[in-house]
N, C-alpha and C positions, 0 to 999 in steps of 0.2 A: 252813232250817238253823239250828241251837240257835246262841247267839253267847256267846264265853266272854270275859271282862275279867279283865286278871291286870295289877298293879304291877310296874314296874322300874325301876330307877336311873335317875336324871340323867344317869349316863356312857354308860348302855346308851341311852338313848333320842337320844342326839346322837350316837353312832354308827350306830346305824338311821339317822337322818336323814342321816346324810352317806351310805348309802348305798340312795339313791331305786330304783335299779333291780330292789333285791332286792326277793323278795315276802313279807314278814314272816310276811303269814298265815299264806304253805301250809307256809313252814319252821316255823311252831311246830305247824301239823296234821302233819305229817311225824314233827316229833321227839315230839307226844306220841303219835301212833300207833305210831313204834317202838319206844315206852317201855311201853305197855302191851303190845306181842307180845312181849315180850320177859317183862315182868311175868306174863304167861297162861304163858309156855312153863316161867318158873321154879317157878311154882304146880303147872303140874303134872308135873315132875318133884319137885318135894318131898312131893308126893300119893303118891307112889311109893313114899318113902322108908323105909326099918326104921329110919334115925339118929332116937333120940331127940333130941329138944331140946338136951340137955345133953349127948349126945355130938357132935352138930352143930357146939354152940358150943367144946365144947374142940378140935374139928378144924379149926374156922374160926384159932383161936388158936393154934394150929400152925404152919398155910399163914402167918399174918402174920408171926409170929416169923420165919421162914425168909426170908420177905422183904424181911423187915428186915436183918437179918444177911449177906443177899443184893448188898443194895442200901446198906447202909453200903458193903461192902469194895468195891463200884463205886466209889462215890464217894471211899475215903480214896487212891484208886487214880490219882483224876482230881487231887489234890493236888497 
């Protein structure tokens, strides 16, 4: 099996350690294997697509707007 080396923080690595039981490995084989089906399933609904580019991106900036706007008046709420 191929072996992959990847950097992380001082804070992250003394928290692994304090927690021996868990198994580091298979949870980062886990999360990157559901990060790529995930990655394949997006790919290929965007294969699909008739949204050009530039109507994609004004619709993505749409959805954000709204959740913005969304998610302020939650919060001025919690004031």
């Amino acid at each position: 099996m191929p072996t992959l080396t990847l950097a992380i923080s001082e804070d992250l690595k003394s928290t692994m350690d304090s927690l021996p039981e868990i198994n580091w490995s298979e949870i980062a084989r886990e999360a990157i294997s559901n990060r790529a089906a995930e990655f394949l399933l997006f790919r290929s609904i965007v294969a699909k697509s008739k949204l050009s580019k530039k109507d994609a991106l004004k619709l993505g900036s749409k959805v954000n707007e709204g959740l913005y706007k969304r998610y302020k008046k939650a919060f001025e709420r919690l004031k």
